[in-house]
C-alpha positions as CSV (number, residue, x, y, z in Angstrom):
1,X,121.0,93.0,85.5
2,X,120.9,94.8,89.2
3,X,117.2,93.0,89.4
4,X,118.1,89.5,88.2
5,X,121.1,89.7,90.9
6,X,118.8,91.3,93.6
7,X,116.6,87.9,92.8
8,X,119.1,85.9,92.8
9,X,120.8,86.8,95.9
10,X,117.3,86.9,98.0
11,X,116.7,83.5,96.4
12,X,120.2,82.2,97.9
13,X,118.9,84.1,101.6
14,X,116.1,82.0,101.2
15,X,117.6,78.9,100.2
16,X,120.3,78.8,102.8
17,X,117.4,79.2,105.8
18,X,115.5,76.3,104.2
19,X,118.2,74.0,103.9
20,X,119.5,74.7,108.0
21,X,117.5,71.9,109.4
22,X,118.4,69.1,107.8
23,X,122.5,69.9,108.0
24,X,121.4,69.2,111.9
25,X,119.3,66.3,111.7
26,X,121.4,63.9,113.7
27,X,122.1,66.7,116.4
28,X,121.5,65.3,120.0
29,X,118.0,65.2,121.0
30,X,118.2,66.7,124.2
31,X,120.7,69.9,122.6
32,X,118.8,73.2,122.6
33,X,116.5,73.7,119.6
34,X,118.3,76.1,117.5
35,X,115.0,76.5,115.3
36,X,113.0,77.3,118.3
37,X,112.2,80.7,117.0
38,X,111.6,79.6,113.8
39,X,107.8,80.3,113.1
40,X,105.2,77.1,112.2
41,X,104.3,76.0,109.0
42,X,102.0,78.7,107.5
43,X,103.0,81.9,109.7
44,X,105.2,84.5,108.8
45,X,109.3,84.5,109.4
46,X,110.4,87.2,111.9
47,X,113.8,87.5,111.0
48,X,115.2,88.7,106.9
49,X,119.0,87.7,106.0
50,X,120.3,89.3,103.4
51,X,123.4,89.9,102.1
52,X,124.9,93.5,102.3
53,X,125.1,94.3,98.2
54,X,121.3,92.7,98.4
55,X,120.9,95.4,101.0
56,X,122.6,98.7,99.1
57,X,120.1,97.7,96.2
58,X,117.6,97.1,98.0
59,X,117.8,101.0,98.9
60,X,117.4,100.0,103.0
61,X,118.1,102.5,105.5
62,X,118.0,102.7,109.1
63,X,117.9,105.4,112.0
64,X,118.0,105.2,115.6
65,X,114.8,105.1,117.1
66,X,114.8,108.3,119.4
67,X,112.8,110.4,121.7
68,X,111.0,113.9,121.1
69,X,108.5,116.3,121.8
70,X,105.9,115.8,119.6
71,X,104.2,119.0,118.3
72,X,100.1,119.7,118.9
73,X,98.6,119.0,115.5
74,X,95.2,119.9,113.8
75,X,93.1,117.2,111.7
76,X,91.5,118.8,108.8
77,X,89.5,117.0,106.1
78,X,89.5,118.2,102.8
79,X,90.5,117.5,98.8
80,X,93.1,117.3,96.5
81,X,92.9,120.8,93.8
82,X,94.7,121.8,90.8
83,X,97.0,125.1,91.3
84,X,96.0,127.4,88.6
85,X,99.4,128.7,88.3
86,X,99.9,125.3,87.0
87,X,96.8,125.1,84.7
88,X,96.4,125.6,81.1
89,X,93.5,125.7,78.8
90,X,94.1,124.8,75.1
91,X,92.4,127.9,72.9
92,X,91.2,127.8,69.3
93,X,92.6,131.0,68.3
94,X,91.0,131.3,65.1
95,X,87.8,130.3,63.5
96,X,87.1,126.9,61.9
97,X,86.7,123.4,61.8
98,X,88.5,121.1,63.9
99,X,89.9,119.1,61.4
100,X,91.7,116.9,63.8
101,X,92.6,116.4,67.6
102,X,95.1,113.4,68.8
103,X,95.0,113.5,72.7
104,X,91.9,112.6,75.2
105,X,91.8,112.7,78.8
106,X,93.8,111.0,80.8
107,X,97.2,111.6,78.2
108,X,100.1,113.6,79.0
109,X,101.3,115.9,77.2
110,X,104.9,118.0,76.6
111,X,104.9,121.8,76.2
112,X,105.1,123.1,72.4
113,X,103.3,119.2,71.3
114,X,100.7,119.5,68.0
115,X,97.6,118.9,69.6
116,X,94.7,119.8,67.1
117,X,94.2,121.4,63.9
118,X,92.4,123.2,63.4
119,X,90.9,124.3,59.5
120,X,90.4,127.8,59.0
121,X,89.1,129.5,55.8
122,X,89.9,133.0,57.4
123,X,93.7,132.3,58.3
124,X,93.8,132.2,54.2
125,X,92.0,135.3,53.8
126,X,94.5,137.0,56.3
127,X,97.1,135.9,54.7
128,X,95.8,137.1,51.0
129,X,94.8,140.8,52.9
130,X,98.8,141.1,54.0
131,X,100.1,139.8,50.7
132,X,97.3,142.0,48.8
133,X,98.3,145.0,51.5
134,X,102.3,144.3,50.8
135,X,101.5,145.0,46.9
136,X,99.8,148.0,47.1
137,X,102.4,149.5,49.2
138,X,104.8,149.2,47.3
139,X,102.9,150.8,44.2
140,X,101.7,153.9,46.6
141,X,105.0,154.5,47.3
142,X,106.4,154.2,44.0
143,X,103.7,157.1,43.3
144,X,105.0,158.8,46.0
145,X,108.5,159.0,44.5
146,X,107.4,159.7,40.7
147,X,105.1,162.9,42.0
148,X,108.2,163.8,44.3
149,X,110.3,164.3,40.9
150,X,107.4,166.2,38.9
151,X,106.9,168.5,42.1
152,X,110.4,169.3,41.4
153,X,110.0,170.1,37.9
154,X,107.0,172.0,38.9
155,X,104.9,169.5,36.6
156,X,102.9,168.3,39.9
157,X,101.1,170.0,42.4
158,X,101.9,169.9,46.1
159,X,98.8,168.6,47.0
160,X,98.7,165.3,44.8
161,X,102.5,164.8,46.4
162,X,100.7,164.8,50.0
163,X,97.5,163.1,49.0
164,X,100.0,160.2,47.5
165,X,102.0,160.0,50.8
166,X,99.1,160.1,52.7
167,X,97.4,156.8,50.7
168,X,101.0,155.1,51.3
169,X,100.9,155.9,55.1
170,X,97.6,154.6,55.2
171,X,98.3,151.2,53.3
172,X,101.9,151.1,55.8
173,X,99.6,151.1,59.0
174,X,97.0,148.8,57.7
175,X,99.9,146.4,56.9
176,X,101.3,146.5,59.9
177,X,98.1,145.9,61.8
178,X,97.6,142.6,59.4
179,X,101.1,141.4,60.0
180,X,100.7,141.3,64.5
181,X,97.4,139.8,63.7
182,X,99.1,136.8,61.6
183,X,102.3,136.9,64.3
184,X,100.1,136.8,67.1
185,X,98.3,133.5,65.6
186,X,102.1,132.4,64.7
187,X,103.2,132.2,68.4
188,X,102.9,128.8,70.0
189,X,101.5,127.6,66.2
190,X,102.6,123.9,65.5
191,X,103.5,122.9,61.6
192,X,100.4,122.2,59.6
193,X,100.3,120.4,55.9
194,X,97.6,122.3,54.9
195,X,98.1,125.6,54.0
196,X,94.8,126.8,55.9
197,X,95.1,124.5,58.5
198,X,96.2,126.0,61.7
199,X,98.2,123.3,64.3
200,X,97.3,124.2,68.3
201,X,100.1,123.5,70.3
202,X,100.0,122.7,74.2
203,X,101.0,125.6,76.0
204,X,102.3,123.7,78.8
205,X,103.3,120.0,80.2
206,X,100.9,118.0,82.1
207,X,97.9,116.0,82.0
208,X,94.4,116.8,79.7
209,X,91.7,116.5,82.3
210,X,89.0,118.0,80.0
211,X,88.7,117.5,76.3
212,X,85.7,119.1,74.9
213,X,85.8,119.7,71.0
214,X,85.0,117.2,68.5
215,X,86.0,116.2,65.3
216,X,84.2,118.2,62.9
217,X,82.9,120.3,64.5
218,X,82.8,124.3,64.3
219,X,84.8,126.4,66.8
220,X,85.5,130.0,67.2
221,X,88.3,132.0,67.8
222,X,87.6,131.9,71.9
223,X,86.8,128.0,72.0
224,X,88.5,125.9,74.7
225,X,89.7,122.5,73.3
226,X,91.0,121.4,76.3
227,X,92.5,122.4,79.7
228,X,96.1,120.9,80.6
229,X,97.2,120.3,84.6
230,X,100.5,119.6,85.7
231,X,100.1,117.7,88.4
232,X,103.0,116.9,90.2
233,X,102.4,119.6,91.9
234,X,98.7,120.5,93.5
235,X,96.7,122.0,96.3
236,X,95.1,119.8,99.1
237,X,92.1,122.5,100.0
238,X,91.6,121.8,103.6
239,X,88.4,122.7,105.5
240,X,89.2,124.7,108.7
241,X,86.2,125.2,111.3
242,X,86.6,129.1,112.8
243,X,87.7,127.6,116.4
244,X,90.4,126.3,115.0
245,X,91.4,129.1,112.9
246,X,93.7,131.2,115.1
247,X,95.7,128.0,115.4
248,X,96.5,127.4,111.7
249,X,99.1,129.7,110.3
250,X,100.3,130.0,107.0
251,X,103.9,128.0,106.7
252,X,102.7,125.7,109.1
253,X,104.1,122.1,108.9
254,X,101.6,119.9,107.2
255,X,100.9,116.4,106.2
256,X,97.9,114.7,103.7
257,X,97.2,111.3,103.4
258,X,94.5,110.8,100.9
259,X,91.6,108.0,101.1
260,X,92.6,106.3,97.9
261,X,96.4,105.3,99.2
262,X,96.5,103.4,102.7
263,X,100.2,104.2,102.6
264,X,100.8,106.8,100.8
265,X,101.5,109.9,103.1
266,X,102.3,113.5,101.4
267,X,104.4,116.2,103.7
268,X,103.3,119.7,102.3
269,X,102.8,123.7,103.8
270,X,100.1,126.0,104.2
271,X,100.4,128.1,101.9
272,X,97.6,130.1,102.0
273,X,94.7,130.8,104.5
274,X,91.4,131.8,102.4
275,X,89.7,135.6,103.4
276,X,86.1,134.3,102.9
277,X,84.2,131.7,105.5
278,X,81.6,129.2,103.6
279,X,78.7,130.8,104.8
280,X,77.0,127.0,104.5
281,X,79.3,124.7,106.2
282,X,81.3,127.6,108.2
283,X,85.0,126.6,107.4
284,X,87.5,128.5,105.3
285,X,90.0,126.9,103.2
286,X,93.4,126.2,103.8
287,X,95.7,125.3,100.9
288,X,98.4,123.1,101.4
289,X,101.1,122.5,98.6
290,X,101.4,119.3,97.8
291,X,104.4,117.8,95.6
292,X,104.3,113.9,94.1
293,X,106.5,113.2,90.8
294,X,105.2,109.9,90.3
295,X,101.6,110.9,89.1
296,X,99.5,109.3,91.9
297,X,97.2,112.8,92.7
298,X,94.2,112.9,90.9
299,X,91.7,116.1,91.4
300,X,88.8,115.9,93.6
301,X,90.4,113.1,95.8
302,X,89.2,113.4,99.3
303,X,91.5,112.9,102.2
304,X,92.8,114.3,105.6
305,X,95.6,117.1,106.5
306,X,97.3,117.0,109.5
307,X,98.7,120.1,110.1
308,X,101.0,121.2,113.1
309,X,98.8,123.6,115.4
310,X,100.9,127.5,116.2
311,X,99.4,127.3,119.5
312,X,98.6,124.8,121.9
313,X,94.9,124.4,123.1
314,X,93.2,125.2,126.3
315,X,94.4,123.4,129.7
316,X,97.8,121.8,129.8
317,X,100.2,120.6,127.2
318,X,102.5,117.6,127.7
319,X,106.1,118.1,127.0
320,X,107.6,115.0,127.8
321,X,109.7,113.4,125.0
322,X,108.1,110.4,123.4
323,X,109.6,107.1,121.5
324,X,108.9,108.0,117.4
325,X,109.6,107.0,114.6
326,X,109.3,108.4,111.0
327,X,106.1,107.3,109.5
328,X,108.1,105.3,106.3
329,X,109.1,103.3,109.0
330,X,105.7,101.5,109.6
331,X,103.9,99.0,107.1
332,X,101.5,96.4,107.8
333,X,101.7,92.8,108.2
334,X,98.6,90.9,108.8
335,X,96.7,93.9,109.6
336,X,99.3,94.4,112.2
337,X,101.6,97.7,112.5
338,X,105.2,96.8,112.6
339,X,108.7,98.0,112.1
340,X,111.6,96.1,110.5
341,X,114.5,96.2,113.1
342,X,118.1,96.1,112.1
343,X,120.9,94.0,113.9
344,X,124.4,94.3,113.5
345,X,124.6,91.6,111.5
346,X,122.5,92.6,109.1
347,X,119.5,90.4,110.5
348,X,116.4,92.6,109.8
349,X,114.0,91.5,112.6
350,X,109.9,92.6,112.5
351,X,108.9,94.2,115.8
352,X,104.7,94.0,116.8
353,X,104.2,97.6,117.7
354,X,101.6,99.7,119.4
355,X,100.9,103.2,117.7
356,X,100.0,106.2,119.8
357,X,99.8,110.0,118.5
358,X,101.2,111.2,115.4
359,X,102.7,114.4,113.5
360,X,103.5,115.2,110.1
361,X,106.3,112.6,109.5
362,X,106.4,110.8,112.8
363,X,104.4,108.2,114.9
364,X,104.9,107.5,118.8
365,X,105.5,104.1,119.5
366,X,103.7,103.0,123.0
367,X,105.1,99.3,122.8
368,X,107.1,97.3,121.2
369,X,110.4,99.3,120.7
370,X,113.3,100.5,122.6
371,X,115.0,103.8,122.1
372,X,118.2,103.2,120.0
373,X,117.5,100.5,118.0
374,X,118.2,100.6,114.8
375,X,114.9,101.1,112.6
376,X,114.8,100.5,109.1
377,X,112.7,103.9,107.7
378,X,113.7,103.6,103.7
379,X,112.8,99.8,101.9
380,X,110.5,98.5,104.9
381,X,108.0,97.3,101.8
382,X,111.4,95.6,99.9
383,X,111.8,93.8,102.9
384,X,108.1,93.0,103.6
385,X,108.4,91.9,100.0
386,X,111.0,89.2,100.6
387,X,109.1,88.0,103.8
388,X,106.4,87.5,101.2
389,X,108.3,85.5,99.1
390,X,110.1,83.3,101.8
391,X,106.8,82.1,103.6
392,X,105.8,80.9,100.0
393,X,109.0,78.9,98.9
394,X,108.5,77.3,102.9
395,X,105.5,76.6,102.3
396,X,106.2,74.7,99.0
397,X,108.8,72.5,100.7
């Protein structure tokens, strides 16, 4: 319901701004134009009214534009990797044929899910040897006890006694080897119907990237089915040249924004600096942890890393405090960079602005902003949104 009244109420906005001219139309024609900055037909609105519950829904926040020292960074080009900690590949476990498998690539998956089954003659024949194991226990140690009583009436000679205890002790440590073979099998084993069929469970959450058995097929105890990555959490595996390397250390402040999302940009660490330099392309790798609950990293994807530098470069630094803004502050309009401004009554107003240097998070601002104003940094793309939507209902009148 929240959404229908979110419509509505933008709808109303909308409404009210189209219907302002013609409550005026008799106005006197040498007044002052009150729709003077009112854009022509067919260019975008500068200014978005809405009303302040629209606003709280919305989820639009605002900040200060300030000043501050912005931080030498490093650009570092690199790719988005899966953390092994975080990896899981899908074992057989016992020999067979896969009698069935419900998950490809590209599904997720919950820890503890049925995955395959897996048909295997041999888990029967385990399961005979303990049962077969368990029976001839229990005679042997009958014996045991029956040649115990005749040794006490002298009718049975010491040695059988040992021999008999010796078989049973035998048969006890065979059985117990037979038993951790079938519990080892048992942990992480799903329910199966059939009695030799053994259900492979996932070992962990995530996504299957790789699938590689197939229906019918044999497998052996060792086979991979397929390999499991959680991947809300990854590595971006950035390429540091050595003349950069004594600038990079690990904890540094870091952020990735990947090829495939204009406007998505991740904030991660360095978390680890890699020992060994490519002997081909002369870089070593820095890993940066990278965290995204809504799904959008993929492996492989290529991108770049900004990370901040621990030392400044040759010659001198400047230190004088700059006019930023977080980077969720900025969209594009037009193939223009701009900023939603926020007045005190509620007005959001888009502000043209020139972009200078950058750090993880922030962006200077050359021109186009003044220090103080208030500049909407969460729901910028809501209120792009409702632009959107109220150049086409002026357009349709």
């Amino acid at each position: 319901m929240k959404i229908v009244h979110l419509a509505i109420a933008v709808s109303l906005a909308v409404a009210c701004r189209a219907e302002a001219p013609e409550e005026h139309a008799d106005a006197d024609a040498h007044a002052p134009d009150e729709h003077e900055h009112e854009p022509a037909h067919g260019e975008l609105p500068r200014v978005v009214e809405l009303a302040p519950d629209v606003i709280a829904a919305m989820g639009i926040r605002s900040e200060p534009a300030r000043r501050e020292v912005l931080a030498p960074t490093l650009r570092f080009i690199g790719e988005v990797q899966a953390d092994p900690d975080r990896t899981a590949d899908v074992p057989a476990r016992v020999a067979g044929t896969l009698a069935s498998i419900s998950v490809r690539e590209g599904d997720r998956v919950k820890a503890g899910q049925t995955i395959a089954i897996i048909r295997a003659p041999g888990l029967g024949a385990l399961r005979s040897a303990k049962t077969s194991l368990q029976a001839r226990l229990v005679a042997a140690d009958a014996t045991v006890e029956r040649l115990g009583k005749l040794n006490e009436q002298r009718l049975a000679a010491n040695a059988e006694v040992e021999a008999a205890r010796a078989q049973a002790e035998s048969l006890r440590a065979e059985l117990r080897a037979a038993s951790e073979q079938l519990r080892a099998l048992e942990v992480g084993r799903g329910k199966s119907p059939d009695r030799l069929g053994f259900a492979v469970m996932a070992p962990r959450s995530g996504i299957v990237v790789r699938r590689t058995a197939v229906v019918g097929e044999p497998v052996n105890e060792g086979s991979v089915l397929a390999s499991i990555v959680d991947l809300e959490e990854a590595w971006f595996a950035a390429r540091v040249f050595e003349h950069d390397l004594a600038r990079v250390q690990v904890g540094a402040a870091a952020e990735v924004r990947l090829d495939a999302f204009e406007d998505l940009a991740l904030p991660g660490t360095v978390e680890a600096i890699a020992q060994i330099v490519d002997p081909g392309a002369r870089t070593l790798t820095a890993r940066i942890r990278l965290r995204d609950p809504e799904g959008r990293l993929r492996l492989g994807l290529f991108g770049t890393a900004e990370v901040v530098a621990s030392a400044a470069p040759e010659g001198p630094v400047d230190r004088t405090p700059t006019l930023v803004v977080p980077r969720t502050a900025i969209i594009e309009i037009e193939d223009t960079p701009v900023v939603f401004v926020r007045h005190p009554d509620d007005h959001f107003e888009v502000h043209d602005i020139v972009l200078g240097r950058t750090a993880p998070g922030l962006v200077e601002v050359v021109h186009g902003l003044h220090e103080g104003e208030q500049v909407v940094v969460d729901g910028a793309f809501n209120l792009k949104s409702v632009l959107m939507r109220q150049t086409l209902h002026d357009d349709e009148h």
